[in-house]
N, C-alpha and C positions, 0 to 999 in steps of 0.2 A: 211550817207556817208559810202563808201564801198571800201574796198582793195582788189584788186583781180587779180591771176595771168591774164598774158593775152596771149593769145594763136592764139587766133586770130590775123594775122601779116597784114592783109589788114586793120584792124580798125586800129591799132598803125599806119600804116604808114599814113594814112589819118588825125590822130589826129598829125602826126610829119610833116609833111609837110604844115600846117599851117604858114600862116608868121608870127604870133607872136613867134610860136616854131621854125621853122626850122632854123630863124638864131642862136637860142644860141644850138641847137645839132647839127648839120652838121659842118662838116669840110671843110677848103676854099678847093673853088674848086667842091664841089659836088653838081651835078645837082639837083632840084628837082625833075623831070621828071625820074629821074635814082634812087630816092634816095630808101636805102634799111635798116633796120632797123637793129642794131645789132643782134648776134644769138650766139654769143657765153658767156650770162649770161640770166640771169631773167627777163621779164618785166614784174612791175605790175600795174594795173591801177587804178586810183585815178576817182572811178564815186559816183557821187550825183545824186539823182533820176535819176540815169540810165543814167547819161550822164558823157562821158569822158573828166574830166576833167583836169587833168594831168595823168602823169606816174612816175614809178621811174625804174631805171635801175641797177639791180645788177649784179658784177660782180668780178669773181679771182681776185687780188690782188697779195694773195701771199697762201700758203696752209692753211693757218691759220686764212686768212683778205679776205674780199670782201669791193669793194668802191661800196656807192650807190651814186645816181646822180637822185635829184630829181627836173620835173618841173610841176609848176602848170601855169594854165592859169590866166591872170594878176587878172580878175575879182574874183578870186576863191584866192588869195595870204594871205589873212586873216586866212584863212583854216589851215596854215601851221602847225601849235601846234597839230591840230586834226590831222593829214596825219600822223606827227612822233609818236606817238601815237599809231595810228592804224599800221603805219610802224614796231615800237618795240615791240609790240604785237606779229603782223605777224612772226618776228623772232625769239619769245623766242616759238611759238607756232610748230615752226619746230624745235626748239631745239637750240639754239642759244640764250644765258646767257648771252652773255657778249658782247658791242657795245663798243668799242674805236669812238669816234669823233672828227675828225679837220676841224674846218670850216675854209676856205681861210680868209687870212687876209682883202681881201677886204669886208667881211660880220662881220667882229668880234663886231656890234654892235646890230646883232641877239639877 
């Protein structure tokens, strides 16, 4: 399994516009046909043997904090432990020691 920035915005948006994805990241209201991928943080992608299996999306917060937002594909959910992992790696590997986490209450059984 591999973390990796993604740069490529035609793969992301083909891996987001799936319908298992596109209903929990789009916002009511946004076409598929129209839909465009965030640009104002990080995307990285979540591949296992070379296939995109989720992403995660980081972004500003505050100068100090970035929120990540990560989804994986249903098949792939098991994964999860390994993604934060390679996720908190990734970050301390850019220089970044210290992660605050809040998970929503609706997951507090993670």
């Amino acid at each position: 399994m591999l973390l990796s920035v993604i740069t490529d915005y035609e793969l992301l948006r083909q891996f987001m516009i799936q319908d298992e994805v596109f209903n929990l990241v789009s916002d009511d209201g946004v076409v598929r046909d129209t839909y465009l991928p965030r640009t104002d943080g990080q995307w990285l992608g979540i591949f296992d043997d070379f296939e995109l299996i989720g992403t995660i999306f980081i972004h500003s917060q505050t100068s100090s904090t970035v929120q990540m937002h990560p989804v994986l594909l249903t098949g792939h959910k098991y994964k999860i432990r390994l993604v934060m992992r390679l996720f908190f790696d990734y970050m301390s590997r850019i220089g970044i020691d210290k992660v605050n986490v809040t998970v929503p209450f609706i997951y507090k059984n993670l």
